[in-house]
TIVO-2410 file (N, C-alpha, C; in nm, 3 decimals):
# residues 100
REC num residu      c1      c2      c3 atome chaine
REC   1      X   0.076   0.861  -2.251     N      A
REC   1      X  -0.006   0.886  -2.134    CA      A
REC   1      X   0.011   0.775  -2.031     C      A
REC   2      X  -0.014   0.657  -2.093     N      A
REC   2      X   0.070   0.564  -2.006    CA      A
REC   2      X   0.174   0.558  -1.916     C      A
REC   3      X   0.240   0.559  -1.941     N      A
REC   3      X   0.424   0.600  -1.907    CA      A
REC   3      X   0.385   0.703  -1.815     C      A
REC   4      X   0.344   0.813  -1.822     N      A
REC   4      X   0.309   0.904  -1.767    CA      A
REC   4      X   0.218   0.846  -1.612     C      A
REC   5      X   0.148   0.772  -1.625     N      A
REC   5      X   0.081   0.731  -1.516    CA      A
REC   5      X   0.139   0.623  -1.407     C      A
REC   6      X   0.248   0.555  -1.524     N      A
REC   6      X   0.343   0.428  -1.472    CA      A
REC   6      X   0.409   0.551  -1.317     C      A
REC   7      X   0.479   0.607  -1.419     N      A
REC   7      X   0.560   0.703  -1.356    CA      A
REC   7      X   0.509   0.778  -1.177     C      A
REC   8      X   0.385   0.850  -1.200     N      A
REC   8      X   0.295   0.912  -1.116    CA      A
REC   8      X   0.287   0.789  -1.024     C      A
REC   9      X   0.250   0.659  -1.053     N      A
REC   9      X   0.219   0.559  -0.916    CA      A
REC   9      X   0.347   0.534  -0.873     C      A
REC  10      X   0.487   0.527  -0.943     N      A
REC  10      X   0.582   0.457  -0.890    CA      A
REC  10      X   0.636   0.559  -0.796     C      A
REC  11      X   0.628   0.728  -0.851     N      A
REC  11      X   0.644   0.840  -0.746    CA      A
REC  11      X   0.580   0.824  -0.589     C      A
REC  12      X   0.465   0.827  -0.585     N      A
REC  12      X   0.358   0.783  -0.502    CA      A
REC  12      X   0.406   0.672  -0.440     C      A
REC  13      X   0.414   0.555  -0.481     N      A
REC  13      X   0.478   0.432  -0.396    CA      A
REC  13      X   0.632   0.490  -0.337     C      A
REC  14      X   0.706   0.521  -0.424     N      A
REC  14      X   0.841   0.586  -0.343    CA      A
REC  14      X   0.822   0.714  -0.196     C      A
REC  15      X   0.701   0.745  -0.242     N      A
REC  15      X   0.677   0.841  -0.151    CA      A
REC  15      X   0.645   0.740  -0.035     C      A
REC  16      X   0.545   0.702  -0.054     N      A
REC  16      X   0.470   0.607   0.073    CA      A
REC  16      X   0.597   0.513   0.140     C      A
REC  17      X   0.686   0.450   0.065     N      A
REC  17      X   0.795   0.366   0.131    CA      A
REC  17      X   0.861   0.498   0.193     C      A
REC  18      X   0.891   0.573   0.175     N      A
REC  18      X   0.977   0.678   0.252    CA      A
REC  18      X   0.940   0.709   0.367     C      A
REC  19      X   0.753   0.726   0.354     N      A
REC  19      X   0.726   0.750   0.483    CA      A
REC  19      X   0.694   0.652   0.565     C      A
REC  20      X   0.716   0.519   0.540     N      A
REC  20      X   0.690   0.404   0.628    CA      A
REC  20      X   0.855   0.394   0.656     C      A
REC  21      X   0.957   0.420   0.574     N      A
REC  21      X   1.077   0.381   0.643    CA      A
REC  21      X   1.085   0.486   0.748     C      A
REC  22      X   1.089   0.623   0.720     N      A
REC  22      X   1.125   0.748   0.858    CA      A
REC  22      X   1.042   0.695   0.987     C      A
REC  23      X   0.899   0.624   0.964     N      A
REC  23      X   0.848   0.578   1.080    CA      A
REC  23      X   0.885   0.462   1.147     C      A
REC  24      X   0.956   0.373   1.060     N      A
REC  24      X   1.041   0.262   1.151    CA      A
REC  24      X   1.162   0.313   1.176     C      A
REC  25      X   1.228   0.400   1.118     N      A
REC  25      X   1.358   0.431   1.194    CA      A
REC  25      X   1.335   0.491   1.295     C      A
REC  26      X   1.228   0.650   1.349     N      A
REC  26      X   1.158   0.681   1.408    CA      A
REC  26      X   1.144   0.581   1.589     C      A
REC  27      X   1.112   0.473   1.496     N      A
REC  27      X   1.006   0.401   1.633    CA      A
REC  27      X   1.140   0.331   1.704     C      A
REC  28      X   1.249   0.276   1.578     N      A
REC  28      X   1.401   0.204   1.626    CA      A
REC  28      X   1.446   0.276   1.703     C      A
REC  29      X   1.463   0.412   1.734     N      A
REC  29      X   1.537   0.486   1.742    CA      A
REC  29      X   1.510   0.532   1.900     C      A
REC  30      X   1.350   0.581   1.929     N      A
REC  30      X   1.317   0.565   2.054    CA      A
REC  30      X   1.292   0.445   2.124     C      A
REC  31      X   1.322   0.339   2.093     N      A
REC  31      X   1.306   0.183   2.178    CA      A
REC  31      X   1.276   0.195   2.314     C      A
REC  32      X   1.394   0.199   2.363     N      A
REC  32      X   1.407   0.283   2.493    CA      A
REC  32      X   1.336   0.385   2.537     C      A
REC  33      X   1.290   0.435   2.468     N      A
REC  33      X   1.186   0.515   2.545    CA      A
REC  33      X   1.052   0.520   2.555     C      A
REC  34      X   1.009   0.410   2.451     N      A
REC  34      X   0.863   0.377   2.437    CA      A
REC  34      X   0.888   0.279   2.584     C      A
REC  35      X   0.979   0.179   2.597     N      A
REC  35      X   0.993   0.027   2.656    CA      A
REC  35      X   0.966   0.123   2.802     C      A
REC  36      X   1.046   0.222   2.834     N      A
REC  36      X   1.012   0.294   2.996    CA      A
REC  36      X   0.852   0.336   2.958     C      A
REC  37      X   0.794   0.361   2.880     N      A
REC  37      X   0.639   0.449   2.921    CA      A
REC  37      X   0.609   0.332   2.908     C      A
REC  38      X   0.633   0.227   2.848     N      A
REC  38      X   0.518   0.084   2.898    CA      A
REC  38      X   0.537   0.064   3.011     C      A
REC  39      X   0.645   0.068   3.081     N      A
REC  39      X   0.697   0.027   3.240    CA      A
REC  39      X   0.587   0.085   3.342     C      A
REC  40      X   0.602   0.195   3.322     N      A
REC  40      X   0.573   0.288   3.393    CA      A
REC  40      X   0.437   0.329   3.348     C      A
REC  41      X   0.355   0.220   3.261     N      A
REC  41      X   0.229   0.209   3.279    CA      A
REC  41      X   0.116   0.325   3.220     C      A
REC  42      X   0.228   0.326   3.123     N      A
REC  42      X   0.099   0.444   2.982    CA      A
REC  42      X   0.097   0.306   2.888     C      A
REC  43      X  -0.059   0.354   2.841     N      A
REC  43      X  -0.121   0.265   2.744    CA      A
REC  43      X  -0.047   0.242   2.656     C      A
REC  44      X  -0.072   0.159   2.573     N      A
REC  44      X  -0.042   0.133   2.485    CA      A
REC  44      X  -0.095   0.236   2.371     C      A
REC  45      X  -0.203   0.249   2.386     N      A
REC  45      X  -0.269   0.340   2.256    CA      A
REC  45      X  -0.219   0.425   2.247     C      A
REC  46      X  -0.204   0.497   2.372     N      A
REC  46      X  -0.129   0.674   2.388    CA      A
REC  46      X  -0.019   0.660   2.293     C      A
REC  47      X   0.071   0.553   2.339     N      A
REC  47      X   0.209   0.539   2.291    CA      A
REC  47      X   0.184   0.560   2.147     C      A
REC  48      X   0.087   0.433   2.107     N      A
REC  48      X   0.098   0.467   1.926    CA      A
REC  48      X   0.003   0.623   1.894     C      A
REC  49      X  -0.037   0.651   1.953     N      A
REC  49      X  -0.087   0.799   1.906    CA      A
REC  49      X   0.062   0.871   1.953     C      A
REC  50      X   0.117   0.855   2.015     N      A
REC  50      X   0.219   0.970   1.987    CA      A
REC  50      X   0.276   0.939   1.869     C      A
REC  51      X   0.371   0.829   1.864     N      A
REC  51      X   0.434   0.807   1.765    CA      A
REC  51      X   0.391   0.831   1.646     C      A
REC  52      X   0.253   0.834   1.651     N      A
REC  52      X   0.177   0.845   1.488    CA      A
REC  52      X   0.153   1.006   1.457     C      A
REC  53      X   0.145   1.068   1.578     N      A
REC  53      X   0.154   1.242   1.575    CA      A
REC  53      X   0.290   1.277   1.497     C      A
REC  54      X   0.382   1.258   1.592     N      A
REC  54      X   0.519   1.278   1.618    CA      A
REC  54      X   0.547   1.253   1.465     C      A
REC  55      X   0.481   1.137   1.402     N      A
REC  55      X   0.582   1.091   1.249    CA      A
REC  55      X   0.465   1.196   1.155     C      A
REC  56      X   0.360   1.224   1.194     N      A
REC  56      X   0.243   1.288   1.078    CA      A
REC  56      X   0.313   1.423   1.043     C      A
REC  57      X   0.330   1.469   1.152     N      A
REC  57      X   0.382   1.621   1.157    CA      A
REC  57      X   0.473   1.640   1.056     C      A
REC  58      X   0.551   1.575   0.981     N      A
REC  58      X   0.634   1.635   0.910    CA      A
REC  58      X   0.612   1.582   0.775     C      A
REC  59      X   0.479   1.497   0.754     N      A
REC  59      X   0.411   1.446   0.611    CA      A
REC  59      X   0.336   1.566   0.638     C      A
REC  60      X   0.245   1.617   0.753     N      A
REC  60      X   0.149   1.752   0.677    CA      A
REC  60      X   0.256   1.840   0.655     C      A
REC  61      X   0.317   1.902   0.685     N      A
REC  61      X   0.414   2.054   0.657    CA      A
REC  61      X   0.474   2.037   0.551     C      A
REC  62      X   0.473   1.870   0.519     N      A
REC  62      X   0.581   1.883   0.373    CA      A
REC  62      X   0.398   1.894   0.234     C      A
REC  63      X   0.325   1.797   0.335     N      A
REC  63      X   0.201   1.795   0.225    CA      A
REC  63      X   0.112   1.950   0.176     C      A
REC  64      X   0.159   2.013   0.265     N      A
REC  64      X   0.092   2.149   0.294    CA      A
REC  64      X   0.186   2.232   0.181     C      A
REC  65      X   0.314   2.218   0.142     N      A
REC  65      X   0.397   2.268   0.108    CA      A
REC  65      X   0.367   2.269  -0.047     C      A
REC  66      X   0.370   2.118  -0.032     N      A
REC  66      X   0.338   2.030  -0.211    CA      A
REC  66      X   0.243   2.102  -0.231     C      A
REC  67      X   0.098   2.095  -0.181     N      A
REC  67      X  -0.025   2.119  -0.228    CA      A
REC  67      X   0.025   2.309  -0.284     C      A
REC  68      X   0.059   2.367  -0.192     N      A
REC  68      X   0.081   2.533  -0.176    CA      A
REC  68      X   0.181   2.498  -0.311     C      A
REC  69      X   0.259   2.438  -0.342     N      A
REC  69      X   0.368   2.504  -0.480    CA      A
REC  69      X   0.315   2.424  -0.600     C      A
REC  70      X   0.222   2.296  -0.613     N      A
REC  70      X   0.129   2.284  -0.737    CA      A
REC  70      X   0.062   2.357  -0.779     C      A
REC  71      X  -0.021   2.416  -0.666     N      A
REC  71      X  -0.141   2.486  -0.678    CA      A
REC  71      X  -0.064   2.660  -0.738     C      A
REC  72      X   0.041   2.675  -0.727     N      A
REC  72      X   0.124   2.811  -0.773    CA      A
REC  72      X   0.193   2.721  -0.895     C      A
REC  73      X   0.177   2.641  -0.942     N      A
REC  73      X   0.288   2.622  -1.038    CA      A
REC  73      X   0.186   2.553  -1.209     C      A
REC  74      X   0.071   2.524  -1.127     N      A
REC  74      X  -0.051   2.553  -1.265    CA      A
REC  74      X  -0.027   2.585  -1.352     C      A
REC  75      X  -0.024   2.677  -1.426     N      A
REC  75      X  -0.049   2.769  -1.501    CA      A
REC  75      X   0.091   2.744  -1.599     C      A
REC  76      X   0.217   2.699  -1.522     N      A
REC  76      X   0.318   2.671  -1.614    CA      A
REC  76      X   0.294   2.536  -1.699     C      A
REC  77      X   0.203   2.475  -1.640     N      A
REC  77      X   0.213   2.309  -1.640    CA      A
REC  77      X   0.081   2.293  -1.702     C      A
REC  78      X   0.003   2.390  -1.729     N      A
REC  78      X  -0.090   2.364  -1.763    CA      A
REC  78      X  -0.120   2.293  -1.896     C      A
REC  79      X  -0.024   2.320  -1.984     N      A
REC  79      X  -0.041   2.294  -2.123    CA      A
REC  79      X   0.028   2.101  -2.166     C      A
REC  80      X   0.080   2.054  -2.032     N      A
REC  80      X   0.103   1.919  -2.026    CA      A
REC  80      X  -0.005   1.811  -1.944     C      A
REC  81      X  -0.113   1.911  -1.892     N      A
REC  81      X  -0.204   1.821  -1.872    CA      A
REC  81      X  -0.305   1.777  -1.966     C      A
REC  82      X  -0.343   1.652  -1.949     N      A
REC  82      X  -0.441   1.645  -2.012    CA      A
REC  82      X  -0.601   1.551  -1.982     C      A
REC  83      X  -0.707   1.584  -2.013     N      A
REC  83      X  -0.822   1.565  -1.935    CA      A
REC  83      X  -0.842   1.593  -1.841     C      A
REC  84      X  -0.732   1.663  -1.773     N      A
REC  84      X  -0.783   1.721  -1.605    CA      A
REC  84      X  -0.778   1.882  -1.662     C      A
REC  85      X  -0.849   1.948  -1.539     N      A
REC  85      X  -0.850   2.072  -1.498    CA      A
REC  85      X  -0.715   2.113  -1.446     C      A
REC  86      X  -0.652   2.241  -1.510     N      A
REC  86      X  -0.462   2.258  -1.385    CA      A
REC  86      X  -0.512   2.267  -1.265     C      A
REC  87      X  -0.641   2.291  -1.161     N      A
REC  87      X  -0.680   2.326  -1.068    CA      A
REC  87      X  -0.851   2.217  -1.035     C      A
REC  88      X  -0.798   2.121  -1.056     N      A
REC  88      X  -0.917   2.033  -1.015    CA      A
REC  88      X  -0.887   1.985  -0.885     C      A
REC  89      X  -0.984   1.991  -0.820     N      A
REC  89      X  -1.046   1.982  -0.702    CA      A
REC  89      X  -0.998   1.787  -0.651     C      A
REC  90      X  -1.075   1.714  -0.708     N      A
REC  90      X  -1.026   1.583  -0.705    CA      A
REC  90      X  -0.840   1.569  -0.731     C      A
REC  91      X  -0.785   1.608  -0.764     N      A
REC  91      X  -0.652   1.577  -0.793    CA      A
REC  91      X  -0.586   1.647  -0.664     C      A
REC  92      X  -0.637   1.756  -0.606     N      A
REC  92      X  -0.554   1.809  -0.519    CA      A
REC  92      X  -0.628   1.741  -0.364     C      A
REC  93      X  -0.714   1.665  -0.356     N      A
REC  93      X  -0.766   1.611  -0.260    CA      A
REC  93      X  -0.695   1.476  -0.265     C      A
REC  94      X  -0.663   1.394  -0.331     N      A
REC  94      X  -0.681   1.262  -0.386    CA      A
REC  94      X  -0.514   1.211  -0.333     C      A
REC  95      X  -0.445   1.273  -0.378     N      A
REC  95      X  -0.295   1.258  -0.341    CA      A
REC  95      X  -0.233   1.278  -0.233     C      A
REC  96      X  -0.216   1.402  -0.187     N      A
REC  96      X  -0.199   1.374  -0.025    CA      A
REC  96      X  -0.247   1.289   0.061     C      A
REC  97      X  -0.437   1.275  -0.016     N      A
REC  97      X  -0.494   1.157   0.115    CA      A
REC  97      X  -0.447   1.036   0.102     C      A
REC  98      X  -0.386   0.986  -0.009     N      A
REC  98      X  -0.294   0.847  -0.086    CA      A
REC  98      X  -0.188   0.855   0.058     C      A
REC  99      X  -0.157   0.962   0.068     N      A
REC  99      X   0.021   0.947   0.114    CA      A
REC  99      X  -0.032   0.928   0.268     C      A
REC 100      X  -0.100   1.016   0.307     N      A
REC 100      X  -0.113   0.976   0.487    CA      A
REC 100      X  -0.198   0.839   0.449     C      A
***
């Protein structure tokens, strides 16, 4: 069970570095184009709310995805869980909110 949990956080951390690297390559990538909307005198905040839109959008559609093919894939998996519910409420809340 151990091992099992080692495993689950180191997934989770690989996940989270993935999505902090796509957002610095992301931010490298438009330099130039953030550096003109500072010029030209958009906030600063705006700027990081776009960028933080712009990078979310493709953690919800993929998180939306995950949640939609666990939540269908239960019932196979059910017999390797253990102490949880295949459909508990806390487990399907708990993880995505980890990742954003």
């Amino acid at each position: 069970m151990l091992v099992l949990t080692v495993f689950g956080f180191a997934a989770l951390l690989l996940a989270a570095v993935g999505i902090y690297g796509m957002m610095a390559y992301s931010v490298a990538q438009r330099g130039r184009e953030i550096a003109v909307r500072l010029a030209l005198g958009a906030e600063s905040r705006r700027i990081r709310n776009m960028v933080v839109m712009q990078g979310l959008r493709p953690v919800v559609v993929g998180m939306v995805c995950g949640v939609a093919a666990a939540f269908a894939l239960t019932r196979l998996l059910s017999s390797l869980l253990f102490r949880v519910q295949p459909r508990d409420p806390l487990v399907f809340l708990v993880a995505p909110t980890v990742l954003v």
